[in-house]
Every structure is written in C-alpha cells, then in structure tokens.
C-alpha positions in Angstrom: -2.9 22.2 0.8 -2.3 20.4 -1.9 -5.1 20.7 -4.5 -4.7 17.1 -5.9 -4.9 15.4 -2.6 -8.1 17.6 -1.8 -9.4 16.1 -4.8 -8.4 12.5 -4.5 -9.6 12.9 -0.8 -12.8 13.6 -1.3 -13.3 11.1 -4.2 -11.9 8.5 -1.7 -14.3 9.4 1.1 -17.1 8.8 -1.5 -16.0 5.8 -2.3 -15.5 4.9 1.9 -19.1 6.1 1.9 -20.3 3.6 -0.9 -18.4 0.7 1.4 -20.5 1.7 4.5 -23.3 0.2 2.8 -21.5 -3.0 3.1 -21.8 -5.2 6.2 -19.1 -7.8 5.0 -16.9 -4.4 4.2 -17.2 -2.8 7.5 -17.0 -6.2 9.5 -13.5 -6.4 8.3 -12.8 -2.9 7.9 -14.7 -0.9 10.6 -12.0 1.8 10.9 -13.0 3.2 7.8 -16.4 4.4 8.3 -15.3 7.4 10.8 -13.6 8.9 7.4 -16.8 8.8 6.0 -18.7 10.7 8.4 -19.0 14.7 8.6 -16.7 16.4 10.3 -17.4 19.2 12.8 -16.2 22.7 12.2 -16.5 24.7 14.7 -13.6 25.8 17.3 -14.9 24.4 20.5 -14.3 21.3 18.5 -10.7 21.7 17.7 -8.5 18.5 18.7 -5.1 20.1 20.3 -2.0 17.4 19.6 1.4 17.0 20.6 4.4 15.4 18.6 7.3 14.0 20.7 9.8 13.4 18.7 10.9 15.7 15.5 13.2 13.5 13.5 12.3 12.3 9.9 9.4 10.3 11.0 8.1 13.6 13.5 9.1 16.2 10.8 7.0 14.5 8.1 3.9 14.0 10.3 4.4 17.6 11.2 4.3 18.5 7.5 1.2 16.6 7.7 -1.0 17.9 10.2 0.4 21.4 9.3 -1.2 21.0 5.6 -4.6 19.8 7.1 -5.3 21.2 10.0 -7.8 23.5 8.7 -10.0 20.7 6.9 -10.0 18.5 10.0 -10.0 21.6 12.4 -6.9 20.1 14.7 -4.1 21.8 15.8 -0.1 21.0 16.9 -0.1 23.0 19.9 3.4 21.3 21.4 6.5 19.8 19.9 9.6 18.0 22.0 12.8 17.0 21.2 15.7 16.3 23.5 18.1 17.3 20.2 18.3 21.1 19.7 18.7 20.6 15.9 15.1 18.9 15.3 13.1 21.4 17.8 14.8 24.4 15.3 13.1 22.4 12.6 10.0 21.9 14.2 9.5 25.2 15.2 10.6 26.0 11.6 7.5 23.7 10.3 5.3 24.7 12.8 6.2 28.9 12.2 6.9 28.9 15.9 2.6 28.4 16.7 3.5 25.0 18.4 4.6 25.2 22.3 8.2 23.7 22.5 9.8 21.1 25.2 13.1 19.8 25.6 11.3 17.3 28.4 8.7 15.3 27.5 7.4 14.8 31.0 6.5 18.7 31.0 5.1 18.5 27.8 2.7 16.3 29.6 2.0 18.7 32.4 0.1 20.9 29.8 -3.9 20.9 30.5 -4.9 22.3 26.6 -3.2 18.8 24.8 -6.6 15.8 23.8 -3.4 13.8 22.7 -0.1 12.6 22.2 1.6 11.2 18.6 5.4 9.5 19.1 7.7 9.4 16.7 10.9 8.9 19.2 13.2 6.0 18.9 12.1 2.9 19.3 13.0 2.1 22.6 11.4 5.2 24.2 7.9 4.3 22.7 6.9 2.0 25.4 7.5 4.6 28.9 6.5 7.5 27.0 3.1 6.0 26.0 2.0 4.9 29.5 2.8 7.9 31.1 1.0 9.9 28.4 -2.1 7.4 28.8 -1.5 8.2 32.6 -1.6 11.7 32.2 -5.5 11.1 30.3 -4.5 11.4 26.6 -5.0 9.3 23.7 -1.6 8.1 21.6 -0.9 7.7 18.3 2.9 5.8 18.3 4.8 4.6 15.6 5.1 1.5 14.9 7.1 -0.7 16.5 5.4 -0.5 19.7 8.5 -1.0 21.7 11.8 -2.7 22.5 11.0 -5.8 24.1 7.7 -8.2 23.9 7.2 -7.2 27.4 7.1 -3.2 27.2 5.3 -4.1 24.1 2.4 -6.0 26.5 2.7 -3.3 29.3 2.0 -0.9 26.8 -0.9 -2.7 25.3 -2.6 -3.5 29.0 -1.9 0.3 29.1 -4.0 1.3 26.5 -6.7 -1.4 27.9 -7.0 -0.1 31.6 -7.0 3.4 30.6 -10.0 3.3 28.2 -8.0 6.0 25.8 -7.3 5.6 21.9 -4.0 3.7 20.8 -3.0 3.5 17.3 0.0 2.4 15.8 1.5 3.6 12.8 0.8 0.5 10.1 -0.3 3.2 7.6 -1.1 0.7 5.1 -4.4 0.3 7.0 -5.1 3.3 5.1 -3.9 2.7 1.8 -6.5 3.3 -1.1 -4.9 0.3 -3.1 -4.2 -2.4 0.4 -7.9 -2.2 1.3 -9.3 -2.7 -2.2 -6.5 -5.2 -2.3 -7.9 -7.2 1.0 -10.9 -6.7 0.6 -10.9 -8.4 -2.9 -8.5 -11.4 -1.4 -10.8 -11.9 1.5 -14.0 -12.2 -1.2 -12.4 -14.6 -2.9 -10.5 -12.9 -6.1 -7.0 -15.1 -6.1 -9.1 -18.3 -4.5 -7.8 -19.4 -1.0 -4.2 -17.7 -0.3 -1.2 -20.2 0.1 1.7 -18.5 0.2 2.6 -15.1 1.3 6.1 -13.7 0.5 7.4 -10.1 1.2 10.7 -8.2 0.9 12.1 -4.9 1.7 15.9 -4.2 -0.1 17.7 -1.4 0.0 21.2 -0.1 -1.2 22.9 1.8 1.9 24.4 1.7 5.1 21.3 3.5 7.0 23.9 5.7 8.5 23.4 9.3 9.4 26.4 12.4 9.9 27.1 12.5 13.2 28.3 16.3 14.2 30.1 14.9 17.4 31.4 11.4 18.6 29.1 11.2 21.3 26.4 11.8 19.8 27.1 8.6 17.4 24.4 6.1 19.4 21.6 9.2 20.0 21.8 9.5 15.8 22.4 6.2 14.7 20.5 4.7 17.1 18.9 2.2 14.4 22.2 0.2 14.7 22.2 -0.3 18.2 20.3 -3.1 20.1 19.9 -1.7 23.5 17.4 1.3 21.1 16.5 -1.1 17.7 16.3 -4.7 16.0 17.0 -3.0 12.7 15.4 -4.1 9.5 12.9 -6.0 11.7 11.5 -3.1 13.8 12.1 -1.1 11.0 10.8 -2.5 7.9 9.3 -5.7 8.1 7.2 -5.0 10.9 4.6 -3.3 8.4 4.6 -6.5 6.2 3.8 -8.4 9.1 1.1 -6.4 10.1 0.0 -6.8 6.0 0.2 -10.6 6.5 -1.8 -10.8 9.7 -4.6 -8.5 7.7 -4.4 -10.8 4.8 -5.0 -14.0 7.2 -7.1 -12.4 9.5 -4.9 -13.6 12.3 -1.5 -13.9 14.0 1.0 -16.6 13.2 1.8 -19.9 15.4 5.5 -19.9 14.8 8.4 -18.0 13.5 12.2 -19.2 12.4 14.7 -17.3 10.8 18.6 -16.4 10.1 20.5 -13.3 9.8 23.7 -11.6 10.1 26.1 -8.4 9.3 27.8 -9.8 6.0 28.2 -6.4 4.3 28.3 -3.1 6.6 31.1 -3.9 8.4 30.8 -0.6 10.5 30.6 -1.1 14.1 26.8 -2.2 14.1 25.3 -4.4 16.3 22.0 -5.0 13.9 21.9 -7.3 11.5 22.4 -6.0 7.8 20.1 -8.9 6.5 17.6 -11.1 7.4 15.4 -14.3 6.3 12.1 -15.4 7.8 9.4 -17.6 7.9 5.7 -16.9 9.6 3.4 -19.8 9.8 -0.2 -19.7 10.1 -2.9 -21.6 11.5 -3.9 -22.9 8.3 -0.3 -23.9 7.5 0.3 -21.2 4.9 3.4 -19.7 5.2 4.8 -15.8 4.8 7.9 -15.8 3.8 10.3 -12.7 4.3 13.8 -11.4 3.8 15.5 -7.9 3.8 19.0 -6.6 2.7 20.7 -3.3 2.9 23.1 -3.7 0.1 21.2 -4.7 -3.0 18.1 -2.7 -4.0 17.0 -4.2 -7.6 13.8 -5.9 -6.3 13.3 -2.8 -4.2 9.6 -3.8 -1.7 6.7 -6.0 -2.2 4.5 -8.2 -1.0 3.2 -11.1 -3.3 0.1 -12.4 -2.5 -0.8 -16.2 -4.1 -3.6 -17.9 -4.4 -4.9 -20.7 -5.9 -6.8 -18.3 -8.7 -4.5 -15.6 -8.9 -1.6 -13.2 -7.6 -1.1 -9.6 -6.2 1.4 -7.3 -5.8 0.5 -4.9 -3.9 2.8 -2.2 -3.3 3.0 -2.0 -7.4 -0.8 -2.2 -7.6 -1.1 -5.2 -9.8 -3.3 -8.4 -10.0 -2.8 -11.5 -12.1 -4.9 -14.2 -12.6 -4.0 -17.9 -13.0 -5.5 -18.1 -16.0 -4.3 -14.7 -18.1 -5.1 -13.6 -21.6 -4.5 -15.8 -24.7 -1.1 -14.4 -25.6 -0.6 -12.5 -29.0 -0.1 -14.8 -31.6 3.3 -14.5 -32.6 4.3 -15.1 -29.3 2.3 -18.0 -29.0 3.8 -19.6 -32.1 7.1 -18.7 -29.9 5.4 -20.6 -27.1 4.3 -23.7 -29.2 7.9 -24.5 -30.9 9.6 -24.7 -27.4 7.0 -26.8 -26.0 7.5 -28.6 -29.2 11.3 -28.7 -28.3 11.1 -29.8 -24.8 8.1 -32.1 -25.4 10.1 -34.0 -27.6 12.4 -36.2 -25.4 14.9 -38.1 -27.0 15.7 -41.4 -25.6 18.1 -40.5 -22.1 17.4 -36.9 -22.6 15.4 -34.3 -20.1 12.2 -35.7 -18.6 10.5 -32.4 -17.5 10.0 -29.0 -19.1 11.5 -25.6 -17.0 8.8 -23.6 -15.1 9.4 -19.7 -15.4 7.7 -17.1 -14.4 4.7 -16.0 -16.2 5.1 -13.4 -18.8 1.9 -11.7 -18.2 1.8 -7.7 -16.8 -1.5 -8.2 -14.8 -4.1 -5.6 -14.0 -4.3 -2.7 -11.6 -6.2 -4.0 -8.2 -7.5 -0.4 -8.0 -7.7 2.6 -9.5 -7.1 4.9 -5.7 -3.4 4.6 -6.3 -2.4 8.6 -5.5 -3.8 9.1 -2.2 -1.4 9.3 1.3 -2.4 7.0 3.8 -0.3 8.8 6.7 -2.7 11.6 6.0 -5.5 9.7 6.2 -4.4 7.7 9.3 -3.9 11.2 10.8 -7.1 12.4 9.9 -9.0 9.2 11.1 -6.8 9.5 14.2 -8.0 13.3 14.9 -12.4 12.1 14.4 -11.9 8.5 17.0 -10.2 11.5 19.5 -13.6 13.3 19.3 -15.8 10.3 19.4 -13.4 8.6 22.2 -13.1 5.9 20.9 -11.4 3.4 18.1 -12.2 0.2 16.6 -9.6 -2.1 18.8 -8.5 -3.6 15.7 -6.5 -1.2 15.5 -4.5 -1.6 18.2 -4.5 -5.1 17.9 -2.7 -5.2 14.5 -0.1 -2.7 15.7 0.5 -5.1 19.3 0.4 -8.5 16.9 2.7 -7.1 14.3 5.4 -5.5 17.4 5.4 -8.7 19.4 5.6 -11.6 16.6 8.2 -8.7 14.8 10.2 -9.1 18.7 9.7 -12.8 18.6 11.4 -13.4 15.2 14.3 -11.3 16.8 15.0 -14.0 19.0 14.4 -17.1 16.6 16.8 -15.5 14.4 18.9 -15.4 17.6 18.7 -19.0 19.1 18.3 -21.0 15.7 14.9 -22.4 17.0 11.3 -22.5 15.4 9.4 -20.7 18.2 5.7 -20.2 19.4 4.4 -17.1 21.0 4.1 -17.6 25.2 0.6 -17.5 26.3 1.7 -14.6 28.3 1.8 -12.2 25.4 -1.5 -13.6 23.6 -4.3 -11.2 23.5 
C-alpha cells in the first residue's frame, strides 16, 4: 500500500476520532464514527466481497480493495463480467485469487460471499441489487441507483424490507475537505446559504473503441437512453447529492433544458445540459454541464450571506477579505474615482466584477481518497450489520430528483416529485 495514504489515513481517523466527541458533528455526520473505531483482525472476521462489473469504475475499486485488504482484513473472493476483455483484467488485478463469473446470477449462488459491490451499467443496477438483497447480502452500487424513478423506488423498498446495508457510491460523503466544508457551512461560517451553483465541463466525446459493430451499444452504452441519461446520471448526480447535504434536504422542483449541439455522432444523450433545483427555503442550485468546453473544468460554489466556498478547489472566501495591498488599492480608489464621477447624461452605476481575492483553504485533509475510505467504512457497517440510513437516503434522493430533472428537461415543465417516490 501506498505509504502516504497510510499516513494520511491514520492522521484522518484521528481527526474522525476528535469529531466523535461532538454531538452536533455526529448528528449530521453519523457515518463517520465506524472509521473511527478499532478494527478487528483476526480471520474468522474477514468480510468476503464480490464486484460485478470490471469496467473503469469496477477495475479501480478493485485496485482498491486489492491495496487494503490486509489493513481492513476483507477479501475480493468473486469477480463477473459478461465482457471477456474486463474479466482478463480482473483476474489480472486480482492475480487470479478472486473466483470468476460470466453470470451474475451464479455468482450469487456462492455461500462464502457477506456482499455484493456494482459497478455495471446503469440500467442493470436496479435487478441486480434486489436479487443480490434477495440472495441475503448487503450492496454497495454505484451511483445512480437505476434507470427509472421507479427501479430506483423498488430498489430502495428493497433495501428496506430486507434489513441488509445499501450504499451508494456519492464518495464525496467521504471526502476529507467536503465534510470539514459542511460541517463549517452548517455551523454557520458563510452565514445562511442562498445560492448554490455547480458544473461539470469536459472536452470530449465520451466515446470508447469499439472492437466490433455490435458491440457499439454494450461499450458506449453511456450514449444510449434505454442504458443512461448521460451527463445527468453520470456527473451531476454527485453534485446533487452535495446540494441535498448542504441543505439538509431534497428539493421541491426542478426545470431545465438540454440538447446534442456538438457531438453530432449517433447519440441519443444530450451533450449539454442547464438546471435549476429549488429548495424549501427558496434557495436555488443552479447547474449545467458540457462535453465540448473544459476551461472551468468542476465545482460547486457555495454562497452565503458571509462568505463563499469552492469546494472541489478547497477554498473559502469571506465577504469581507483582507485590506488589499496598497498599491492596488490606490488602483482601486482612482477607478472608483472614475466611475463615481458621473458627468451630466453619463453612466449611473458602477460595474460589479468578481472579487479579486484567492481565499483560504477550508481544510488542510486535502490528499486523502474518499473511494477508499467509502470502501473501508463499507467493509466495518458489513460486520456490525448495519449503516446509518442516511446513507442510503442521499444515494435514493440524489438518483430520483437526478431522474426527475431528465424529464423536465424533456417536457419543458417546472416539476415536483410525486408523493409516490417520497421517502
């Protein structure tokens, strides 16, 4: 294992262990606390997964467990993929330890497997995660949930009724700098939040080499309805799950646009998209995503009435910032000086821009990897049987309002969620 992350691990844990202490912290937090506990050793203990599922997504959490097994004392017992080229690579990451499957549903015949992670297309998340909580094993799935709003409800009355573990893969749960980052906005730091805006831009045609014609849909599936909604599902289903953490609920409505303006390639997904979430308290998230520019790259902005974050670039800024160096400032004074100065019929206001001011870092846990520490947390709820359902109720509230925006960006309408799908 890496030495660093064995070092940043442990000072992280300490620093979960010093947030224990603190009601308000684990009140809003409580799936930290489990990372903070000891961790048993011995082999009678050992917590025996399955992936299904060794694309990019399975290979990396592969690389993963693999790297940590032997601090968490878990093993990958079982791999599946339907696609000979990923189970060769699996059984290349694994050294050929792991039991392999082309068939999911005999993977799930094994007795020796405590549970199941997902990382399949989306559209096979939702059947493969019932039938795995049927078979009596907990499930870690990627996020989205599923396909529709219903498989995405089926899955989550699933996870009720069997009384096993579902988590979801919103990482960012995890993240060193997102929980200092929350837990400073929800104490106050940036005064009450009033705006929320988010983006994800990227510069290519999220297009993959296909080997064979047939094979086009089974590979690309990410441009294809009937398996994706594309950069919704995708990408901006994590920053919805960020805005539900930062206002501690689910929106009321959701409108949006989108279309294929660019990658003119046989897609059926759209190629960019423009949304707005709004909240009980009338705030609003506001979020687009593009696949042909990538300048601005991913963020979510944070405002308050006190201050700002950033928090994928670790950085808040207060309302009020340091007195600027003085040179500067003279800069400062003699264009206030021009605009201030309004010459009978000329300009009556002075232009806003954007503060010139580089901010602070929100915290100093910057180099950590939260998909290793949602593993790891995954691996202790599977021997205590249990999660916090928080949990799983940011991964169903960020799948279904992610399916809902799909289909205001569809009908040109401002829509509510159904009391059907309200948990």
């Amino acid at each position: 294992m890496n030495d660093l992350f064995i070092v940043n691990r442990r000072e992280f844990i300490k620093k979960v262990s010093l947030i224990g202490g603190s009601a308000a912290a684990l009140a809003s937090m409580p799936w930290l606390k489990v990372l903070a506990e000891s961790d048993t050793k011995s082999p009678s203990d050992k917590v025996r997964l399955a992936l299904i599922g060794m694309g990019d997504r399975g290979k990396l959490l592969t690389q993963h467990i693999e790297s940590f097994s032997s601090i968490i004392n878990a093993e990958l017992v079982a791999i599946c993929d339907d696609y000979e080229p990923n189970l060769k690579a699996g059984i290349e990451l694994t050294k050929g330890k792991a039991k392999t499957f082309t068939d999911y549903r005999k993977l799930l015949e094994e007795k020796n497997i405590d549970a199941i992670i997902i990382a399949t297309p989306l559209h096979e998340h939702a059947h493969m995660t019932i039938e795995s909580f049927n078979s009596g094993r907990h499930v870690f799935c990627e996020k989205a949930m599923a396909r529709t709003m219903d498989d995405t409800k089926l899955m989550y009355d699933a996870h009720r009724s069997s009384g096993k573990i579902l988590q979801v893969g919103h990482q960012r749960m995890f993240n060193p700098v997102y929980l200092d980052a929350v837990k400073k906005i929800h104490a106050g730091d940036i005064g009450q939040v009033t705006q929320i805006r988010a983006y994800w831009h990227r510069n290519n045609d999220w297009r993959r080499p296909v080997p064979s014609p047939e094979l086009e849909r089974k590979i690309n599936w990410r441009h294809y309805e009937e398996y994706s909604a594309g950069l919704l599902t995708e990408l901006a289903s994590h920053q919805i799950q960020v805005a539900n953490w930062i206002m501690k609920e689910p929106p009321v409505s959701v409108m949006g646009t989108g279309s294929i303006n660019f990658w003119k390639d046989g897609r059926e997904v759209y190629d960019n998209i423009a949304m707005i979430f709004s909240y009980p308290d009338g705030t609003q998230f506001i979020y687009d995503s593009v696949t042909s520019n990538k300048h601005y790259g991913c963020e979510e902005q944070i405002m308050g009435n006190k201050g700002s974050m950033e928090l994928e670039t670790n950085k808040i800024f207060s309302e009020n910032p340091p007195q600027a160096p003085a040179i500067l400032q003279l800069i400062n004074d003699i264009e206030k000086d021009v605009f201030d100065t309004i010459p009978i019929g000329g300009a009556s206001w002075v232009p806003e821009t954007a503060v010139q001011y580089k901010g602070n870092f929100i915290s100093e846990n910057y180099k950590m990897d939260e998909v290793k520490l949602q593993l790891e947390a995954f691996v202790k709820y599977i021997r205590k049987g249990k999660a916090p359902e928080i949990l799983s109720i940011e991964g169903y509230n960020s799948s279904i309002w992610t399916m809902l925006a799909e289909q205001a960006i569809k009908s040109g309408e401002k829509l509510t969620l159904p009391d059907k799908y309200k948990v």
